[in-house]
N, C-alpha and C positions, 0 to 999 in steps of 0.2 A: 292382408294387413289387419292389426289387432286394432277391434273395436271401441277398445276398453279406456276409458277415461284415465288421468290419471288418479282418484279416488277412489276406483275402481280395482287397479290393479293389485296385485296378492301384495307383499309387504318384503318384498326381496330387495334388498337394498344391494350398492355397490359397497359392501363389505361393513357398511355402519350409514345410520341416518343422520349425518353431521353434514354442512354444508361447507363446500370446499370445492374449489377447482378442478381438481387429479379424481378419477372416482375408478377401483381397481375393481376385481373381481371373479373370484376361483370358480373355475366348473368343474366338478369330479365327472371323470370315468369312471364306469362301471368295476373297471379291474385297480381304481383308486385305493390304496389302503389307508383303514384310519380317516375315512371324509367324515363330516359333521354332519348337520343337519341343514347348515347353514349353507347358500349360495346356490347355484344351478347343478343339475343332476343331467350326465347325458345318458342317453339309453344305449347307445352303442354307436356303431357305424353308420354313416348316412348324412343328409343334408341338414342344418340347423337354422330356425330363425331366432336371434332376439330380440321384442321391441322394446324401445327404452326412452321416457320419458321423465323429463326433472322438471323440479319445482324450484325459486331461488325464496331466499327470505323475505319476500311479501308476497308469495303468492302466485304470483306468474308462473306459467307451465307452458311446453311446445303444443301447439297442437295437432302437430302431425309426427306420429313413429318416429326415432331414428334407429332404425332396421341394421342388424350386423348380421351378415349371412355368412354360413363357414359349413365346412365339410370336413368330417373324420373320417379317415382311412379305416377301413377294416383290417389292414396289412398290420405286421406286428410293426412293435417301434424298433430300429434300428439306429437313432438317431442321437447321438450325444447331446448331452448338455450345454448350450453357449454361456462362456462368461462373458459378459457385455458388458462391464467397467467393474471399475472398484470405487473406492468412496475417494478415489485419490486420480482416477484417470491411467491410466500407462506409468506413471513415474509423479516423483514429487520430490521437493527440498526437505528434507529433516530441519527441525530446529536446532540449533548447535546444543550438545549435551545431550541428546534423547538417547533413551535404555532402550525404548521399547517402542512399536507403532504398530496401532492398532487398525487392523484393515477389514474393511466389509467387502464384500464380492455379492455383486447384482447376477443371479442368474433368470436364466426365461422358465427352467422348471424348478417341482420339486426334486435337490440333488443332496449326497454328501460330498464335500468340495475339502481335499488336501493341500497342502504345500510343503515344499522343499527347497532349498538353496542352491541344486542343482537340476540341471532336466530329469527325472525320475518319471519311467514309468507308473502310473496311477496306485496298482497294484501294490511296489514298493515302496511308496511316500510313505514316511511316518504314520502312523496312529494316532500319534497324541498330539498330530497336528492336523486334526478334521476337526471341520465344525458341519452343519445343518444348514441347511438350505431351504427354510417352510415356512417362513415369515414372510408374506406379500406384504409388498410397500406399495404406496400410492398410484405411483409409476408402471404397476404389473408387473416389478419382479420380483425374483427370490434374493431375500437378504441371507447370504452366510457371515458368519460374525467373529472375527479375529481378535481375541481380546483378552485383557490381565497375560498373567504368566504362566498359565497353565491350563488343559484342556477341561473345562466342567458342563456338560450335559450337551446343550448343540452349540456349544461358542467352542471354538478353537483357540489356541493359544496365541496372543501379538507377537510379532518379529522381534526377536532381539536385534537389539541395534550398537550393543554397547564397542568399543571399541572401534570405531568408525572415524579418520579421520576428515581436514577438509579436502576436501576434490573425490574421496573416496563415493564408489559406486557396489551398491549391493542388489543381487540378481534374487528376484523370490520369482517360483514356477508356480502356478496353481492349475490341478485339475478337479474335474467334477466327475462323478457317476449319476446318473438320474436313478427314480425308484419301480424304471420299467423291469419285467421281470428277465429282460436279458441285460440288464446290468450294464447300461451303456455308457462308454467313460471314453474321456475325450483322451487321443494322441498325441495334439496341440497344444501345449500348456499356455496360459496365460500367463508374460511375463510383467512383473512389477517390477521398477527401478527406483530404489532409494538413493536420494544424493546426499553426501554428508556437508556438511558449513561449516562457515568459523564465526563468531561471535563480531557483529554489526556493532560498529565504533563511529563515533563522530568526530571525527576528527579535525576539522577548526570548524569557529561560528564569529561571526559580528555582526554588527557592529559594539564596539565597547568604549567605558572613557565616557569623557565627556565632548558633546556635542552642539556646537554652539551653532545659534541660524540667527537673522535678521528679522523672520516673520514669528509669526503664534504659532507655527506646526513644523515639524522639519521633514523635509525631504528624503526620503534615505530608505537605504533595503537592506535585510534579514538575509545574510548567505549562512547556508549550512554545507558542511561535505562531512561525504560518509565513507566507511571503507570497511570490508571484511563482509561477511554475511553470506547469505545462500551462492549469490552466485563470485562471492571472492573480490568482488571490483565496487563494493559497496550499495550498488541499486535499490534505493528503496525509495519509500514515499514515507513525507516526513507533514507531521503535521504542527501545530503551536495554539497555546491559548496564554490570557491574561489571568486566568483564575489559579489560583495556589492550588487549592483546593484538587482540582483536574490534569496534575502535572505530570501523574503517572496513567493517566484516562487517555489511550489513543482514542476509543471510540467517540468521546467529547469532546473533543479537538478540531480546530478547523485546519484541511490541507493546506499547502503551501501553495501558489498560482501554479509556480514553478517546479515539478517535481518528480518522481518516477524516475531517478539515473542517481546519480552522487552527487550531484551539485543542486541542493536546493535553495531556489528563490522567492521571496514573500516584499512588493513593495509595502513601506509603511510608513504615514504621515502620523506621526504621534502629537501631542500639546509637549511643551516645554515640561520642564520636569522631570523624576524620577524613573525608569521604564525597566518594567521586570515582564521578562516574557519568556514563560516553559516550551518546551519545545521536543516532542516524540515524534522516534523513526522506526519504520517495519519493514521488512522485507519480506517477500513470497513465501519463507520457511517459519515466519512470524518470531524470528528472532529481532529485539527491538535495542531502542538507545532512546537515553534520555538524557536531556541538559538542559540549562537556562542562561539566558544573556539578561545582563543587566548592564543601564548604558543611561545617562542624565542628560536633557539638552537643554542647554541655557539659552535665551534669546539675547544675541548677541548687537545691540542697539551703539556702543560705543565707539566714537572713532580710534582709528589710529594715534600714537602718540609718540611724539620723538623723547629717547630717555639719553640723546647721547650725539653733541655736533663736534667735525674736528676735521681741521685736514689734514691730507692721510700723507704725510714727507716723504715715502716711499717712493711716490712717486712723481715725475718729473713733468710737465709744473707739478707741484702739490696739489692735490686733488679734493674740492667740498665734500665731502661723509658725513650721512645722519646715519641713527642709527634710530630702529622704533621696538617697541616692545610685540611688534606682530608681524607676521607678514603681510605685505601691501604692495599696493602700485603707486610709485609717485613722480610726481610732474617738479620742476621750477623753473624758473625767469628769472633773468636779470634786469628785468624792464618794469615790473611790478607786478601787482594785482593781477590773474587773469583767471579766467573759465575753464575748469578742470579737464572737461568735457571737452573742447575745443579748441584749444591753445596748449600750450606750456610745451618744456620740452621733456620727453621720456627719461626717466633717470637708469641709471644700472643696479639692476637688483642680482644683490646675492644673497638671498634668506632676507632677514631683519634688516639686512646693511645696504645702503642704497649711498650711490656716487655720481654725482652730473656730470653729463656729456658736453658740460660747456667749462674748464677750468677757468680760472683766472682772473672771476668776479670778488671784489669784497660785500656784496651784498646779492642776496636770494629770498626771493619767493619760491614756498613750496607748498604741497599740497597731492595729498593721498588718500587713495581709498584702499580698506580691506574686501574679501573677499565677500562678506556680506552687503555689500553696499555703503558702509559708514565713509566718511567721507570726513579728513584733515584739511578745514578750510586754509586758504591760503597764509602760513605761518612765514615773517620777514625774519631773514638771518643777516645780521652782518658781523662781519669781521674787524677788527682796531687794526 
């Protein structure tokens, strides 16, 4: 076990002395071409120890090794290259309209990594669709770099995408060769799958109008639906704010409670008043939509009102009809005065227009409430 403090130790960092999480770091072989100066040197075949000690930003260090022990073969390398993802996984949604998509490939060595449209042996893949493989990332691998429209020095050129409809599916094959001197390249191509989309619509929202309640805030919820987009059936997550300002800002926005599918839900108790609230949706392919509801709620404190009394000759006896300028529930008697709550008899409501269940009174007590609780004290009707 090394001795060695960590103050002590030579000055070989994991690839830079910045503090961070991920800490990567290249070892050359001896039959390595092009090594630097920088990082671990191996001598050849045989057993290796490293110990490795860190420090965080005040100071603190392990105080015991953390020891990596490994063994290199003397045998030669026979061993292809792994691609172990891309900057996308297996497959991914395009955004609706994309030309072009740029793709990185994580390998475990240094390699030159081709692709093609069809399974092509390695050999025959295009030229001028290689990129390099020699940029270690955080993580220990090799980034090869797929990117613009054409091939310049170790970046390869992005996928054309253009022409691609929605549901449509595009097949890219990638293989690698490493920089062993037997030139080892993979069989197994790695395949990527682009899906193409259609352009993410929102297709209704309310609440709108005017809105009227009986207390200081009103009750009520924010529906959104959506439709089109990466996977065709609308799915997204849709989020909303009150600020103008952030209307076209997904990332400043607060999500919906309810959301992730096509149907999005947001309860909201607003004050009386005026109400403008923006509102953005994304999907997976980060194709989005944006709109705004705007909707007034009045406090609606006033009772019900009769604008209209008469009997209705149609029918047989003739029938008491009021008529009110809202809709309501209402009660009356022929006996007098009584408790809205407790008494009276139910009238026939059809909308505005309400008819008693008792014909053939010349005089009535009535008395109705609207929907928000206002309440038509008991109004005497009589007939000549």
């Amino acid at each position: 076990m090394s001795q060695l403090r960590y103050p002590e130790m030579q000055n070989v960092y994991f690839m830079s002395n910045t503090f961070k999480y991920y800490h990567a770091q290249q070892m050359y072989y001896p039959a390595t071409k092009n090594a630097t100066a920088d990082g671990l040197k191996l001598t050849g075949g045989g057993n290796y120890k490293v110990y490795i000690r860190c420090q965080d930003a005040v100071g603190n260090v392990n105080e015991k090794d953390y020891v990596v022990e490994f063994d290199v073969s003397k045998e030669p390398d026979f061993t292809a290259p792994t691609i172990v993802s891309t900057n996308f996984g297996q497959e991914t949604y395009l955004r609706y309209g994309t030309n072009r998509t740029d793709v990185t490939l994580y390998v475990n060595e240094p390699s030159d990594c081709k692709w093609s449209t069809t399974p092509l042996d390695y050999k025959v893949m295009p030229e001028q669709n290689k990129c390099v493989a020699s940029r270690l990332n955080s993580l220990g691998y090799y980034e090869c770099q797929n990117v613009g429209t054409q091939q310049i020095g170790a970046f390869g050129p992005g996928i054309n995408t253009t022409g691609m409809n929605k549901g449509d599916n595009k097949f890219v094959y990638f293989k690698c060769q490493d920089k062993s001197e037997n030139k080892n390249y993979n069989k197994e191509a790695y395949r990527l799958t682009l899906k193409a989309s259609e352009p993410l619509e929102i297709e209704t929202k309310e609440p709108s109008g005017i809105i009227k309640t009986s207390q200081q805030q009103a009750n009520l919820t924010i529906k959104v639906t959506t439709d089109g987009g990466a996977l065709l059936n609308g799915n997204a997550n849709c989020k909303y704010t009150q600020q103008e300002s952030l209307k076209n800002n997904l990332g400043s926005m607060t999500p919906f409670l309810k959301t992730n599918s096509s149907i999005h839900i947001q309860p909201w108790s607003p004050p009386t008043g005026r109400q403008d609230i923006y509102i953005g949706c994304e999907d997976i392919a980060g194709n989005n939509a944006f709109t705004n509801i705007n909707f007034t709620i009045e406090n609606d404190v006033i009772p019900p009102a009769i604008v209209k009394i008469y009997t209705d000759e149609s029918l047989q006896p003739p029938v008491f009809t009021i008529e009110l300028n809202e809709k309501a529930v209402c009660k009356d008697s022929t006996d007098g005065i009584f408790d809205y709550e407790t008494s009276g008899n139910l009238m026939i409501s059809d909308g505005n227009v309400q008819k008693t269940s008792t014909p053939g009174s010349s005089i009535y007590y009535v008395s109705c409430k609207d929907e928000f609780g206002n309440k038509l004290e008991n109004a005497r009707i009589q007939f000549a």
